[in-house]
C-alpha positions in Angstrom: 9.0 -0.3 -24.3 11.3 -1.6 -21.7 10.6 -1.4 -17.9 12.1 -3.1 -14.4 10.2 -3.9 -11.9 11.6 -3.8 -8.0 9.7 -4.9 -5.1 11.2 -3.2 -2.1 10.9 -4.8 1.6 9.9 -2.3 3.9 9.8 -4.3 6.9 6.9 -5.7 8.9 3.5 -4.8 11.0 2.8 -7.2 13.6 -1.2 -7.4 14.1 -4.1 -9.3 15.6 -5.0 -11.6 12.8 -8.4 -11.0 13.7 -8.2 -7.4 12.4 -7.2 -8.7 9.1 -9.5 -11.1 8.7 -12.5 -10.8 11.7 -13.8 -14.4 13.0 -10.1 -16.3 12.3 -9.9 -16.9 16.1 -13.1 -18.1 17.6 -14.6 -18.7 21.2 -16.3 -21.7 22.1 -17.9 -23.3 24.9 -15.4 -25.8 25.2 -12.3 -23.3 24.7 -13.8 -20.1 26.2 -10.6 -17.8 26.0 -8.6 -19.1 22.8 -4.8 -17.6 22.6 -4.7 -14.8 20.1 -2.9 -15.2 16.9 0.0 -12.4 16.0 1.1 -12.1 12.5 3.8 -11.0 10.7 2.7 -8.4 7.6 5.0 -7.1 5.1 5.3 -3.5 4.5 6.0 -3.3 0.6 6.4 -0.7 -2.3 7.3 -0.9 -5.5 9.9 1.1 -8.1 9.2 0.9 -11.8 12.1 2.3 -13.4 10.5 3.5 -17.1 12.4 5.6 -20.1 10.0 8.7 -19.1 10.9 8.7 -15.9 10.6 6.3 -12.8 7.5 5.2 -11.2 7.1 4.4 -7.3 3.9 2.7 -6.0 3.4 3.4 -2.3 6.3 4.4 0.3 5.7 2.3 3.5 6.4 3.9 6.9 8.6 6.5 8.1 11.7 5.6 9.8 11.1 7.6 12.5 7.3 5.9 13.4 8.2 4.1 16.7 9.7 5.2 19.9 9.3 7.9 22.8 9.2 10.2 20.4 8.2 8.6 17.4 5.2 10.1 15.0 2.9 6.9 15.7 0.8 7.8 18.8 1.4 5.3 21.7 -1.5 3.0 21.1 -1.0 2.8 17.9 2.5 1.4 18.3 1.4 -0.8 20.5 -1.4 -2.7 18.5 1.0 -2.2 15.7 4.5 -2.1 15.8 6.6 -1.9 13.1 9.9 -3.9 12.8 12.4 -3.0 10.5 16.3 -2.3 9.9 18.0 1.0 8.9 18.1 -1.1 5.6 13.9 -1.5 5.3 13.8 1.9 5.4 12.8 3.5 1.9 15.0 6.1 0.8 17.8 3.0 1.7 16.4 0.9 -0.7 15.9 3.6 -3.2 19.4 4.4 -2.4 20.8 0.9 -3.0 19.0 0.4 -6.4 21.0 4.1 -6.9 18.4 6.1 -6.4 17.3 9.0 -4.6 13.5 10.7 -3.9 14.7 13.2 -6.5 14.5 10.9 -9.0 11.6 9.7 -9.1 9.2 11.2 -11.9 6.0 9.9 -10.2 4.5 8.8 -7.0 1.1 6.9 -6.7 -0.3 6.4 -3.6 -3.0 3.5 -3.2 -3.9 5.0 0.2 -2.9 7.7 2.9 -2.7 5.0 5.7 0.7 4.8 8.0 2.1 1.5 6.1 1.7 3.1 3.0 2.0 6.9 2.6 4.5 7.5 5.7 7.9 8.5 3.7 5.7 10.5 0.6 6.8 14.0 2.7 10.6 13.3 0.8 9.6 13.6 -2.3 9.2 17.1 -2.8 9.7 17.1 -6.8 7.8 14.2 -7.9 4.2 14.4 -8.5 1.9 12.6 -6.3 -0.8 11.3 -6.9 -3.6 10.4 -5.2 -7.0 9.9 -4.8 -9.7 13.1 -4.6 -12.1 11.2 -2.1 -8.8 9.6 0.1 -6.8 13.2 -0.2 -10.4 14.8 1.2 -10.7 11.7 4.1 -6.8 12.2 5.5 -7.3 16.4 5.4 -10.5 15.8 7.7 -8.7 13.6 10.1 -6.1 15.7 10.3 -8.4 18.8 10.9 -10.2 16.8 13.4 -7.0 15.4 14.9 -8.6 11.7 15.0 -5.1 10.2 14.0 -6.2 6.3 13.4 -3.9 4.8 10.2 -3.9 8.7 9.3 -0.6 9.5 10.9 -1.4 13.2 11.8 2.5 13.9 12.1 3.2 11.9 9.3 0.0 14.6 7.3 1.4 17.5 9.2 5.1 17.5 7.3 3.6 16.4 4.1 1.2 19.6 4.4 4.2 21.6 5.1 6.4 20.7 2.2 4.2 21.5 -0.4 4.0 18.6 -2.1 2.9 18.2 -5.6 -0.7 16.5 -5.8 -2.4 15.3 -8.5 -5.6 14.2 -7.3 -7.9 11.8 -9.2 -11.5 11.9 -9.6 -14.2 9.1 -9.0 -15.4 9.9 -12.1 -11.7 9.7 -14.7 -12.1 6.2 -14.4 -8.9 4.4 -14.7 -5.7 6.8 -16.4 -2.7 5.7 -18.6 0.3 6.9 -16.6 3.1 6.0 -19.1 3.8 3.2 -21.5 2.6 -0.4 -19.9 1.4 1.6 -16.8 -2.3 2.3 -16.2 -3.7 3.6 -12.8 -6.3 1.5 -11.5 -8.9 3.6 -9.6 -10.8 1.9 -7.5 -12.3 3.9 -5.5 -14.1 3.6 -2.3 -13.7 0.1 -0.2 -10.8 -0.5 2.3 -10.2 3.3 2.1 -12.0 6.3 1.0 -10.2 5.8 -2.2 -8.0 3.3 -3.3 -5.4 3.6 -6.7 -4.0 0.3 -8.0 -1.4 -0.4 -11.0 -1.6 -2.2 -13.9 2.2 -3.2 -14.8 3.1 -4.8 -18.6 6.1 -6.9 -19.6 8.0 -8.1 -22.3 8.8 -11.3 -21.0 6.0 -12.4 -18.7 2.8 -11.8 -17.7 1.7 -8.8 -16.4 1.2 -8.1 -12.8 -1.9 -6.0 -10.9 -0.5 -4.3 -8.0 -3.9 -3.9 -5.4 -2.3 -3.0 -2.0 -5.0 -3.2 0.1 -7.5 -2.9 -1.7 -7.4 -7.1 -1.1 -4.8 -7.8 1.7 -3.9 -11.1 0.6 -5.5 -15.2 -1.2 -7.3 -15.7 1.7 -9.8 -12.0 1.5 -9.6 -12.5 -2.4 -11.0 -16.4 -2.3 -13.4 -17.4 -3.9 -15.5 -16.7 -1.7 -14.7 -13.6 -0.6 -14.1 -12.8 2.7 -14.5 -9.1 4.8 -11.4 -7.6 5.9 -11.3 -5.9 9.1 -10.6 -2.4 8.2 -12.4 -0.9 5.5 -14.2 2.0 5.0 -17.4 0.8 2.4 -18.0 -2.9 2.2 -19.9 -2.7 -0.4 -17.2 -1.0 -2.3 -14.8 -3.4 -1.2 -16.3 -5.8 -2.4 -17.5 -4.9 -5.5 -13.6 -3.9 -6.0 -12.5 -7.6 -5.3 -15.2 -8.4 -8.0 -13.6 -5.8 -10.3 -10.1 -7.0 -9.5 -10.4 -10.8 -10.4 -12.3 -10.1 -13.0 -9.6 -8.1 -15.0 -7.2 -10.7 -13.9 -9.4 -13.3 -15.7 -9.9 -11.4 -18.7 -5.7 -10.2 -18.7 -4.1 -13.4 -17.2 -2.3 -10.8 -15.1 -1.2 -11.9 -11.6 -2.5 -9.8 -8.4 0.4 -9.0 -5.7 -2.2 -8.5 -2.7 -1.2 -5.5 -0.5 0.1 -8.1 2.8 0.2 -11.4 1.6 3.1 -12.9 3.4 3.4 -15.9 1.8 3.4 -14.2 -1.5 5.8 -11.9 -0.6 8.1 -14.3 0.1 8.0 -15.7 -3.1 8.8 -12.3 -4.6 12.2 -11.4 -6.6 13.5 -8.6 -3.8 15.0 -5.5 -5.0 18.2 -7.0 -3.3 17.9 -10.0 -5.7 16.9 -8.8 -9.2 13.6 -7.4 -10.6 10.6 -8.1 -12.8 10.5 -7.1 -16.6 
């Protein structure tokens, strides 16, 4: 079984690093009004290219998020704007790895937030894949036109194209997707459901893919610490638990979901890839 491995840069988020990770900037008596701390996030996905047909783990945001007119609502921008060349956007990377949305055989979503599920509307003959309880969460919020990380343009065209679901169930547990690729559902925590990816390789060790299930070393610890957007804490923790401990037992490595500094350490797509 022979697979490849491309981790695709998608750009950034700029965010209060307090809404990452809640009590990083603190007031005191002494220094009553600290300065707030903007970071940097990266916006990722990742291409496996597999004999039964290629894989493609998350699909960042659309290219057309920003601006007057763009499918982000104004506040939303402005807490958290997304930078990112014509070449960050995903069907250009797909394109220069000489691909197109076509092409791809299978796409697993670990969430319906903006950062993650914004270009899934292109491909219209893949199947998607999702989970039930997430799928159920985005619907509501777009019945109820509460936008929030679910991009109610971004669910509007999606609904419209028809796209090819395959929803899983809290209870299938985790699901063997093809050769040296195994879903990882994990269910409620940072959102209503989250999908991860368990990735093998010939020549190294394997690699769980987490998104943000755990957004980078710092939330994963030991000890853990609460991220500041999740849906269930107690399922987000108990899915950090569940995390390390099958990277104990494996030896796998975790790529967190916007871990900067780990991203930069990353092979890019534009470099090579992982097999």
């Amino acid at each position: 079984m022979a697979l490849k491995l491309h981790v695709l840069d998608l750009g950034n988020i700029s965010v209060d690093i307090n809404m990452l990770i809640p009590g990083t900037v603190i007031a005191s008596p002494g220094t009553p009004n600290p300065p707030g701390q903007i970071v940097d996030i990266p916006v990722t996905a990742h291409l496996i290219e597999h004999p039964d047909g290629n894989i493609l783990y998350d699909t960042g945001c659309h290219p057309e998020c920003m601006g007057p007119n763009g499918r982000w609502p104004a506040d939303f921008q402005r807490l958290f704007p997304y930078h990112g060349g014509e070449e960050c956007h995903l069907p250009n990377r797909l394109e220069a790895l000489g691909y197109g949305p076509d092409q791809m055989r299978y796409v697993v979503l670990s969430h319906l937030h903006n950062d993650h599920a914004g270009c899934v509307e292109y491909f219209r003959k893949s199947q998607v894949i999702i989970h039930q309880d997430e799928f159920s969460m985005a619907l509501r919020q777009y019945a109820l036109r509460n936008s929030g990380s679910y991009v109610w343009k971004d669910t509007d065209t999606w609904l419209k194209n028809e796209l090819n679901w395959q929803l899983i169930t809290p209870e299938q547990g985790d699901v063997k997707l093809a050769d040296g690729v195994r879903i990882l559902n994990f269910g409620v925590g940072h959102a209503a459901g989250m999908l991860g990816l368990k990735v093998d390789f010939r020549s190294r060790p394997g690699i769980l893919l987490v998104s943000d299930a755990c957004y980078n070393r710092t939330v994963y610890g030991p000890p853990i610490k609460m991220a500041g957007f999740m849906n269930d804490s107690a399922g987000f923790v108990r899915t950090l638990n569940r995390i390390r401990s099958l990277a104990d037992d494996t030896g796998y490595e975790v790529w967190f979901g916007h871990d900067r500094e780990q991203f930069e350490s990353l092979t890019k797509s534009t470099e090579g890839f992982y097999e």
